[in-house]
C-alpha positions in Angstrom: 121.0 112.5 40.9 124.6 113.9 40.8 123.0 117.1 42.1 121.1 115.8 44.7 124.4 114.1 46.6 126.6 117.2 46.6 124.0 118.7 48.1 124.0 116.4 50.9 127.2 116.5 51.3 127.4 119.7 51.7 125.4 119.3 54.8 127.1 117.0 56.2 130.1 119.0 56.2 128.3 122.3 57.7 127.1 119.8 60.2 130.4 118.6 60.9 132.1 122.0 61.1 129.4 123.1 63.6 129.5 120.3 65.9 133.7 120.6 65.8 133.2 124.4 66.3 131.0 124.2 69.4 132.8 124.3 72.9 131.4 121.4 75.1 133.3 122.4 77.7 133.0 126.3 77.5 136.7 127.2 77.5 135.5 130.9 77.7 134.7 130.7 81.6 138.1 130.6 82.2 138.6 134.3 81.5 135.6 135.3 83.6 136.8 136.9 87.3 133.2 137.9 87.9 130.2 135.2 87.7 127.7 138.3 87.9 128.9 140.1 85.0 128.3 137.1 82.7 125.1 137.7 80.5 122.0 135.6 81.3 122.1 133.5 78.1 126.0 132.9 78.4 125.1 131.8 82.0 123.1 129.2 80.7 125.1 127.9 78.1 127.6 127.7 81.0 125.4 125.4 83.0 124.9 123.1 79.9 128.9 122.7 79.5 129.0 121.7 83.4 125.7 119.6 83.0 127.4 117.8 80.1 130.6 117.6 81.9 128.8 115.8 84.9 126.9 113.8 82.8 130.0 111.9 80.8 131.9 111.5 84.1 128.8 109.9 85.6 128.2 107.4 82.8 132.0 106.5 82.3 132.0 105.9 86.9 128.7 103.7 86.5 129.3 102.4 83.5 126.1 102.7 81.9 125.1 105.8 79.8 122.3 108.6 81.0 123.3 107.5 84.5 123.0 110.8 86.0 119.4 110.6 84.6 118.3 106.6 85.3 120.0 105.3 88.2 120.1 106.2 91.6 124.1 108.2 93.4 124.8 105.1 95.3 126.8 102.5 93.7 127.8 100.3 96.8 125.4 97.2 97.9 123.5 98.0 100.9 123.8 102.3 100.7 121.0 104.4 101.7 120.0 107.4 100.5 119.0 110.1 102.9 116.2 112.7 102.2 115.9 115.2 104.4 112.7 117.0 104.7 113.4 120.3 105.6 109.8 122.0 105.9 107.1 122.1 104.2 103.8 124.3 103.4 100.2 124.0 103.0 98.8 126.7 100.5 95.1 125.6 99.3 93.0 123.2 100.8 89.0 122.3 100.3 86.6 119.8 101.8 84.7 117.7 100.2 81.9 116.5 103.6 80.1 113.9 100.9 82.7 111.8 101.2 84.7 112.9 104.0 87.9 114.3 101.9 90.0 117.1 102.1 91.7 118.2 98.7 95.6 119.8 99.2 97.6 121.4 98.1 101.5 122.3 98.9 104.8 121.5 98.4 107.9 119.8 101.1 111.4 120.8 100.3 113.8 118.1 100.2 117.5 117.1 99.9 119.9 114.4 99.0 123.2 114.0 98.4 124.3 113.3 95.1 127.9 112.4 94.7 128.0 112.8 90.6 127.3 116.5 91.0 130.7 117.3 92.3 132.6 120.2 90.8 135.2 122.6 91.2 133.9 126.0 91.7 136.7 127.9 91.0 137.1 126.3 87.4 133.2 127.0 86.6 133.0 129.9 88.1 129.6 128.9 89.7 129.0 127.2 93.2 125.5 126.1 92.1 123.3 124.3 89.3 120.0 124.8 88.1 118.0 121.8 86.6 115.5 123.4 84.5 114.1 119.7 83.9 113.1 116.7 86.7 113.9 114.4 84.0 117.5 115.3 83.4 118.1 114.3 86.8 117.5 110.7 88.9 115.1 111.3 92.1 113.4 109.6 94.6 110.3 108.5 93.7 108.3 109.8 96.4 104.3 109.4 96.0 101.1 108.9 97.2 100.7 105.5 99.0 97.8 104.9 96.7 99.9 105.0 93.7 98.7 101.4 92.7 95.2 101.9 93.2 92.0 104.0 91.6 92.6 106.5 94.3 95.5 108.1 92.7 93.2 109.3 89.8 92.9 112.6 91.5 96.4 112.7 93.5 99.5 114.2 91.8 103.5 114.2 92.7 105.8 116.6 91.1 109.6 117.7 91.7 109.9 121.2 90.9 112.9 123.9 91.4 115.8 121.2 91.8 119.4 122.6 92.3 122.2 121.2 93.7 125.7 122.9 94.7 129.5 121.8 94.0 129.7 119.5 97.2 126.2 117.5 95.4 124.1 118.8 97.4 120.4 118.2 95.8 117.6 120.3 96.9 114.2 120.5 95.5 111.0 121.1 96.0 108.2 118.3 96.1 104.5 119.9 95.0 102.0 117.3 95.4 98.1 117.9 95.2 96.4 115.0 97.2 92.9 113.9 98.7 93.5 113.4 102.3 91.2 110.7 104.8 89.5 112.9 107.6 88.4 112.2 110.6 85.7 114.6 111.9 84.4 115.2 115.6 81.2 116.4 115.2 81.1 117.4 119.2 81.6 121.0 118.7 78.7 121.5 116.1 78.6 123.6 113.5 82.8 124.3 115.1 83.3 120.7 114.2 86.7 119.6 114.1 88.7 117.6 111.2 91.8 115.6 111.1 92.7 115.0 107.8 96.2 112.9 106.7 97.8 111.5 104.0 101.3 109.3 103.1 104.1 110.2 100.9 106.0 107.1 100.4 108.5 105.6 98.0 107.6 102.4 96.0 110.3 101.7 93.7 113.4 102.0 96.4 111.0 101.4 99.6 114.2 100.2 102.1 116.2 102.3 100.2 115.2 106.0 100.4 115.3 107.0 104.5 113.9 109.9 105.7 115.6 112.7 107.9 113.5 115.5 109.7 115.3 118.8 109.9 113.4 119.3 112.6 112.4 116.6 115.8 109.2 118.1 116.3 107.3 117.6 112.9 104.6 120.1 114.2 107.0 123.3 113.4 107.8 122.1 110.0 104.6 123.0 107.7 103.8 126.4 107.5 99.9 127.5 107.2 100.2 130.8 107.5 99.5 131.6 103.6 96.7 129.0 103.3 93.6 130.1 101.2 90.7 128.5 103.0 87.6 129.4 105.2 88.7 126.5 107.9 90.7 127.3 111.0 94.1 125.6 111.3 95.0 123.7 114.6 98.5 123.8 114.9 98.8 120.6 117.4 96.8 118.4 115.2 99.0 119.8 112.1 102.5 118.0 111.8 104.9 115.9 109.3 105.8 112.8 110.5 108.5 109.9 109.7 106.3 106.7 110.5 107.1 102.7 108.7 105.2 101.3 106.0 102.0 99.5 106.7 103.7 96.3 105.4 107.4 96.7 105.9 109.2 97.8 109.1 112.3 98.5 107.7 110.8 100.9 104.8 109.6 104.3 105.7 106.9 106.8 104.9 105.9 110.3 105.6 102.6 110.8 107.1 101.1 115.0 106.6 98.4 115.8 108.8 96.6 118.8 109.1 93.6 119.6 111.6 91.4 122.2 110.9 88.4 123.6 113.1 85.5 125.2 110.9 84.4 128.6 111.8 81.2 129.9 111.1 79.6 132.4 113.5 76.5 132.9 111.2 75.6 129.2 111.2 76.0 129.0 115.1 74.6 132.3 115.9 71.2 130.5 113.4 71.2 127.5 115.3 71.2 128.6 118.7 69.7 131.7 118.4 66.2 130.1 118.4 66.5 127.8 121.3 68.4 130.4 123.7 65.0 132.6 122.9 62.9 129.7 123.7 65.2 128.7 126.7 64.6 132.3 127.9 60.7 131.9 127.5 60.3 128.4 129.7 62.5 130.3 132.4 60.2 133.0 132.6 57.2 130.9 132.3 56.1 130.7 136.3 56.6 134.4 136.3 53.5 134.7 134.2 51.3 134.2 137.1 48.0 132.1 136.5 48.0 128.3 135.7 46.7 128.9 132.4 49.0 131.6 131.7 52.0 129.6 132.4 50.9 126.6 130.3 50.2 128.9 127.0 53.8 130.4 127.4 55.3 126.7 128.1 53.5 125.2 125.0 54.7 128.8 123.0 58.3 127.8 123.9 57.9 123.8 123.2 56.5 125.0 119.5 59.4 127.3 119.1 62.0 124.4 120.1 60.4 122.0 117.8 60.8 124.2 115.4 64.0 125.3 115.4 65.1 121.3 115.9 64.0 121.0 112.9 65.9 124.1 111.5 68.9 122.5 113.1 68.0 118.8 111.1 68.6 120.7 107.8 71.4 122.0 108.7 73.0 118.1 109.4 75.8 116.8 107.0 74.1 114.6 104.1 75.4 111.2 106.0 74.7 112.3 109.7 77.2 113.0 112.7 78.0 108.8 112.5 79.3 107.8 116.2 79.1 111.6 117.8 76.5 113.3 119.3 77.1 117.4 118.7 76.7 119.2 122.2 73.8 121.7 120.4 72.2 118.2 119.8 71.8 117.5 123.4 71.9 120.7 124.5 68.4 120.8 122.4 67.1 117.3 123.5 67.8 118.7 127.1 65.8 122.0 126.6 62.9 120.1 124.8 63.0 117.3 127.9 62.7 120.0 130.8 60.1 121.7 128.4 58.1 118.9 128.1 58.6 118.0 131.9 58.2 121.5 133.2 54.8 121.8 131.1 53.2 118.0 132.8 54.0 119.3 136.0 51.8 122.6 135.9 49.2 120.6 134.1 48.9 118.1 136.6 49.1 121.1 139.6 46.4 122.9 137.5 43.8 119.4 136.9 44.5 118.9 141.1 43.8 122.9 142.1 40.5 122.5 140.5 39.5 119.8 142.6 36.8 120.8 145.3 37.8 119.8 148.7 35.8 120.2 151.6 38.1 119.4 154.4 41.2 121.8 154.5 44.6 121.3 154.8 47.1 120.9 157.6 47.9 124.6 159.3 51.4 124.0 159.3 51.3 123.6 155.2 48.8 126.3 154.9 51.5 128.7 156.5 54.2 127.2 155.0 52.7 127.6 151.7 51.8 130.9 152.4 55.3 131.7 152.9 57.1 130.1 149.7 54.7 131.8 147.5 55.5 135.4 149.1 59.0 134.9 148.7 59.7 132.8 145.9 58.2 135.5 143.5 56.4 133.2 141.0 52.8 132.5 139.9 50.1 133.0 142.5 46.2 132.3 141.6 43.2 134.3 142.6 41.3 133.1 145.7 38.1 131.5 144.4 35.0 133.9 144.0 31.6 132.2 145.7 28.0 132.7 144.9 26.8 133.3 148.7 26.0 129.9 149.1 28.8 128.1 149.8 29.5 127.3 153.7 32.7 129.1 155.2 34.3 125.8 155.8 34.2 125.0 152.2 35.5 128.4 150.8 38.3 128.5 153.6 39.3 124.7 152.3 39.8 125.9 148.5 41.7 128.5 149.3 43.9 126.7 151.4 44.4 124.1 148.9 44.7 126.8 146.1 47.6 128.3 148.1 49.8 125.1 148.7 49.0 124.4 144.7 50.3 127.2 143.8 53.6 126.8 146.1 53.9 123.2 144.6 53.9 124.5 140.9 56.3 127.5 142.3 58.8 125.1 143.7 58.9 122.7 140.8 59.3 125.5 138.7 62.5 126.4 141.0 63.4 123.6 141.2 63.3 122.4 137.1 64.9 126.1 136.0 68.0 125.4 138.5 68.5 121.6 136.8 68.2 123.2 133.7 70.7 126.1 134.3 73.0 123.2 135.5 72.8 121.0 132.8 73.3 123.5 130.3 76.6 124.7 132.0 78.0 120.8 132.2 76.6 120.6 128.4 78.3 123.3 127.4 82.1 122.6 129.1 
């Protein structure tokens, strides 16, 4: 038993001796002349003796201990703190379309002032102070506005890289992973457009912290230009933004937006593709020539379109287009439509051509007939073939009729490709 104690107490007094031997307050630095000379390690164990120095004068001016670590610089009734939001970056980003959610990643540098961190530079040797821990220091607890609710399962606020110089200058940087509410416009199809944003906010000091933007215009302030995605970035719908709180106007929150424009060529080149070529095919239809002719080709090119509408309907987003319409939507509906239109109006000419008709037409449309069908450049038919006995009157009747059939079909063919050509140019701008 005897032998157990003095061993203790021999510990105690190494202990003793040790923490009496170690220099709190590094009275080494005072024969340093050059802070770059000074060994990495020494460094360090320099910034723990100014650490702990700051630390003991903040507990003994706010009278509590780990101030510097629990409560906020301030000390007056009614202070502010400032955070200024100097910029801020975007570097991954993903999109989930199921649920209309864009998954982010970056970081916003930020800084406050922090009166406790006050030194004199010439005494330390150093003008600046590495944190290697968030927790050794108090900070504003800036965090997703769905902090309180089963959203934030996914979302994630961290300070990282904090430093502050001799005047208390803090500045850090605020990484934050988050799921982001879009908005899509679906108009441009497959280039659809997204607006995707998201609120940084503080909920423990909400009237308390106030943001500053280094810059007025919030759109120069996140940087894109390292971002791994396959989406294109719209600068003017990308910003950072000092907006109030949903429920209090006197607390503030920072709203991140980024817009984004998705580019695939191969998808649009697939989609249109097939239509263009069936486009193509009804405008060449009346240059087929015979009635028949023209109908085969028209039916070809509505089979072709249905088909490749259906291509396109695989191609929709699991939960639809909701209130837009993509312009490749109507731009199909409006190829189909003139089809389908273009095709009953050279049936309908065909059925009434074949009609025998024993008194003839009007001279005047006979020759005006005859003169839209040698300058329009379209389908013409073959004058009917008789057996011998078939009166001249009733051969020169056909004929007649034939001719202002065939100029009928040839103008509404004009007339259905120049409404088409029309309506595809005020479709497409």
């Amino acid at each position: 038993m005897g032998k157990d104690m003095s061993l203790v107490a021999c510990a105690l007094l190494v202990t003793v001796a040790l923490v009496s031997g170690y220099d709190i307050d590094c009275k080494w630095k005072s024969n340093i002349s050059d802070i770059e000379d000074v060994a990495h390690h020494k460094y360090q164990v320099l910034e723990e003796c100014l650490f702990y120095k700051l630390t003991t004068e903040a507990d003994r001016m706010q009278d509590k201990s780990n101030a510097l670590m629990m409560l906020p610089p301030t000390v007056a009734a009614g202070e502010t703190l400032e955070v200024q939001v100097l910029d801020g970056s975007i570097t991954e980003m993903w999109m989930n379309e199921v649920f209309k959610e864009m998954n982010i990643n970056g970081f916003l540098k930020l800084s406050w002032k922090d009166r406790r961190l006050r030194w004199n530079p010439e005494e330390w040797k150093t003008e600046n102070l590495r944190l290697k821990s968030m927790g050794r220091l108090w900070s504003p607890d800036i965090n997703s506005d769905k902090l309180q609710t089963g959203s934030q399962s996914t979302d994630f606020v961290n300070y990282h890289d904090i430093q502050s110089n001799y005047n208390g200058n803090v500045t850090a940087r605020l990484e934050f992973r988050m799921k982001a509410q879009c908005t899509i416009d679906y108009t441009e199809y497959p280039n659809d457009r997204k607006h995707c944003c998201f609120n940084l906010q503080s909920t423990l000091y909400k009237r308390y912290v106030k943001f500053i933007m280094e810059h007025g215009d919030g759109h120069e302030m996140l940087d894109t230009k390292n971002i791994r995605t396959n989406w294109h970035i719209d600068p003017s719908w990308t910003w950072i933004m000092k907006l109030n709180q949903d429920n209090d106007n006197r607390a503030e929150r920072l709203e991140v937006c980024v817009g984004v424009v998705r580019k695939s060529s191969t998808l649009a080149v697939e989609l249109t593709l097939p239509v263009l070529i069936s486009a193509l095919i009804l405008l060449l239809a009346p240059f087929f020539g015979k009635f028949n002719q023209q109908i085969y080709v028209k039916m070809f090119a509505l089979l072709l379109q249905f088909m490749s509408f259906q291509f396109l309907s695989e191609k929709t987003p699991q939960l639809g287009f909701g209130d837009n319409i993509p312009k490749i939507y109507i731009f199909y509906a409006f190829t189909i439509g003139m089809t389908v239109l273009s095709l009953i109006a050279t049936v309908m000419i065909s059925a009434m051509s074949r009609v025998k008709r024993k008194v003839p037409p009007a001279h005047r449309y006979t020759l005006l007939a005859s003169l839209l069908n040698a300058n329009l450049c379209c389908g013409s038919e073959e004058e009917p073939t008789t057996d011998g006995t078939s009166s001249k009157m009733s051969q020169d009747a056909t004929s007649d009729w034939l001719q202002i059939h065939s100029a009928l079909n040839n103008i509404s063919s004009i007339l259905l490709i120049f409404i088409y050509i029309i309506g595809a140019i005020v479709i497409a701008f």
